[in-house]
N, C-alpha and C positions, 0 to 999 in steps of 0.2 A: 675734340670734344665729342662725347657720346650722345648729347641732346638730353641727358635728364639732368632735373632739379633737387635739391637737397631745400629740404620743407620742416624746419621746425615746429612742432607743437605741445601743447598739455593734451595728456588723457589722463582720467583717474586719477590726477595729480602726480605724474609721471612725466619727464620727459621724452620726446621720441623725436628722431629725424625722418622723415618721410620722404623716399627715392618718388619722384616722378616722372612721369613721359611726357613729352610738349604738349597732349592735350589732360594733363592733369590727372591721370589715374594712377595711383599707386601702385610700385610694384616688388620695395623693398621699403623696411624700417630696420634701422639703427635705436635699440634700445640700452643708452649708456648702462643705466643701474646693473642690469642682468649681461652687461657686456657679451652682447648677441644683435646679429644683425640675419632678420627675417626673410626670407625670399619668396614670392609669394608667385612662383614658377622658377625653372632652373635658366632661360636662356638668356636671360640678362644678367648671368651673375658676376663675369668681368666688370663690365660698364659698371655695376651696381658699387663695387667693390674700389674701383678707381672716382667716381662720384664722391664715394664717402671716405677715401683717403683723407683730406686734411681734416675731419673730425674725431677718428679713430683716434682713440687715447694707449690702447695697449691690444693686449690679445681679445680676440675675439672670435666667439664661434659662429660657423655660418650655416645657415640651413632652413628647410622650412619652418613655419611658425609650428611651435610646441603645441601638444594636445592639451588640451584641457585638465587642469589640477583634480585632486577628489574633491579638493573644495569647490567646486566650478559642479562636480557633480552632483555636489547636493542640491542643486537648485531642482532635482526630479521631483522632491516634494515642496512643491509651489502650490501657493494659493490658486484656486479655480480659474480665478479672476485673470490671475499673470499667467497660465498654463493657456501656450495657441495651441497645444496637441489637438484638440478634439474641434479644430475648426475644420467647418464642412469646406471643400472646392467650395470659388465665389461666394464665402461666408459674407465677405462687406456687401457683397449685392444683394444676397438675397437680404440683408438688412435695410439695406438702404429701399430695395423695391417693395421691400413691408409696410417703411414706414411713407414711401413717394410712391404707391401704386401707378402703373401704367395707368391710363383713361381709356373703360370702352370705345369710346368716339376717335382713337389714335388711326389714321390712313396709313400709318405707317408702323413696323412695328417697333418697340421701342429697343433700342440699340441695346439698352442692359442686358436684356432679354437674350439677345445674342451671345453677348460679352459670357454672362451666366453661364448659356449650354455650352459655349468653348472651355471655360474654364474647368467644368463639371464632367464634359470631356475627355479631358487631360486629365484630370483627379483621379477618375478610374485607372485611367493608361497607368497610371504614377502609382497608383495605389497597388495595383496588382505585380509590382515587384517586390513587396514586403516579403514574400515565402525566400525570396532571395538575398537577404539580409540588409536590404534598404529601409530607408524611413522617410516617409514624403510626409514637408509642413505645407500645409494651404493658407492663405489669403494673409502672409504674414505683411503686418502693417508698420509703415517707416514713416517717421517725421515730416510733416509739409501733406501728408495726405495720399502718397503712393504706397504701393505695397508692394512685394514680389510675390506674384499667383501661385507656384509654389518652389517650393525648397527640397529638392532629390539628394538625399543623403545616405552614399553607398559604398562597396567596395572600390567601385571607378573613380568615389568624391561627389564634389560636393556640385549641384547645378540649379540654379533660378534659372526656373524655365518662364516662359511667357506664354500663356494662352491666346490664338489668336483667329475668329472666325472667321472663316474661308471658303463655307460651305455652297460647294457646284459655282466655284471664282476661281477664275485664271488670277494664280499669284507671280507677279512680276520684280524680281530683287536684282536692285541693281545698290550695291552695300554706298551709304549705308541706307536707302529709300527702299520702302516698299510697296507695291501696288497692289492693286485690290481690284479687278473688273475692271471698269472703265474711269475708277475714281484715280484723283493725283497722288501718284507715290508721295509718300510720307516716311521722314527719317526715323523710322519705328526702332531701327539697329540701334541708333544710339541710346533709345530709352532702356533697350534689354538688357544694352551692357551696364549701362547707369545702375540696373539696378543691381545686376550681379556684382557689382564694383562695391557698393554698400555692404550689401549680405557679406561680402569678403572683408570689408574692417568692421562689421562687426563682428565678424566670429574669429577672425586673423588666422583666417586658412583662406587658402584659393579655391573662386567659386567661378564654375565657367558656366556663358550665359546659354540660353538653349531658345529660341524659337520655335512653338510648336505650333505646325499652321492644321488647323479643324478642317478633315472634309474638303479640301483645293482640289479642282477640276483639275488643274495642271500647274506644276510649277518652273517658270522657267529663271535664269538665274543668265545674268550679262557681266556682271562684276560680281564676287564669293564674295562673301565677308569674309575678314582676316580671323577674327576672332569668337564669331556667336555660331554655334551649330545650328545650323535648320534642318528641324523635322517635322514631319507631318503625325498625327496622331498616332496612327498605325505603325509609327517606325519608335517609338518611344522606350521600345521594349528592347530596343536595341543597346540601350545604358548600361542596362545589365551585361551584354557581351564586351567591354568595354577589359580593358587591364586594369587590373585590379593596383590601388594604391593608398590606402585605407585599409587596416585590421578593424576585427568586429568591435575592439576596445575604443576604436578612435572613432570609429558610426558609431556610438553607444554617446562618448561623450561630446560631438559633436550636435548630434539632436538633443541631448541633453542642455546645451547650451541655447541653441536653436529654437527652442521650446518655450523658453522663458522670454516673455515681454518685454523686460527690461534689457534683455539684450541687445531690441531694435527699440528701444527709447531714446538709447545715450550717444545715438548718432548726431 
């Protein structure tokens, strides 16, 4: 046995089977109707294939998830409302600090505040790959109350990165905990992937997760994560050098999709 699960569900009013790994991330779907089975990376595609043996009914083509339809690209002209294009970096914070100002009297300074300049940060770093045929979304918002800070969508594909302040802190990763100064490692890897893992069924392309630490005095590292990049502000721009595996057609119609609210609603 290869260790994944074969995971029935509804979406859209559609059937689907869902390939998963023992801690539950997806990483193939069997879609009967369109007799297509999606891979959402290439190295599990044996395993994936032998999983979904006894449900395969006839031929089937195997490959990554399709691009997005013209119909899928209509959604460029979306209402104001449902359009997250024009969210600033830390758009939810700076809302939320509008409307819960910090307090003169605070000894401390309030963590959002941080949280803010990391993300705002990163926005820049992110933003300044546009002349290279990218497209970064900010503060896009998911169900339950999380969001992924932003969405780097380029010729390398597709990345939720995670902004995270670091500034003049010794950063200590031992996957998947991370530390921060003198504070106790916290499993922050698992959140970034959690979130990349979303951003990926909702859009049904693969979305790799990215850690970007703000400003760290040093970082040292005892155990790699298997799966989330870590970078530091300044190496951000490194995306761009990356292999190319996305046409400008498929960045066009992925941010297209990306873009629209409803896309992270129907999670």
């Amino acid at each position: 046995m290869n260790g994944l699960r074969v995971i029935p569900t509804w979406r859209h009013g559609q059937e689907r089977l869902y390939v998963c790994l023992t801690d539950g991330r997806n990483i193939a779907w069997y879609d009967r109707e369109a007799a297509r089975i999606n891979l959402i990376g290439e190295n599990r595609r044996e395993d994936v294939l032998e999983a979904l043996g006894p449900f395969i009914t006839g031929p089937v083509t195997v490959g990554p998830p399709p691009v997005p339809t013209p119909a899928e690209l209509a959604r460029l002209s979306l209402h104001p409302d449902d359009d997250l294009a024009p969210n600033r970096p830390g758009e939810a914070l700076l809302i939320d600090l509008d409307r819960d100002p910090d307090t003169a009297h605070r000894l401390r300074t309030d963590p959002r505040r941080r949280a803010l300049a990391a993300e705002q940060t990163v926005g820049v770093a992110l933003d300044r790959l546009d002349g290279a045929g990218w497209h970064t979304l900010h503060s896009l918002p998911l169900p339950g109350g999380d969001r992924v800070h932003h969405l780097a969508i380029g010729p390398a594909g597709l990345f939720a990165v995670h902004a995270l302040y670091a500034r003049k802190q010794r950063v200590r990763i031992s996957a998947p905990l991370v530390g921060l100064g003198r504070r106790e490692p916290e499993p922050l890897l698992r959140r970034v992937r959690a979130s990349a893992d979303r951003a990926s069924y909702a859009l049904n392309a693969e979305v790799h997760p990215v850690l970007a630490l703000v400003g760290p005095a040093a970082v040292s590292v005892t155990v790699p994560p298997r799966d989330v990049r870590v970078l530091t502000d300044a190496d951000l721009g490194d995306l761009a050098r990356l292999g190319g595996v996305l046409k400008p057609a498929d960045v066009e119609a992925l941010h297209a999709m990306a873009r629209d609210r409803g896309t992270w609603a129907r999670l």
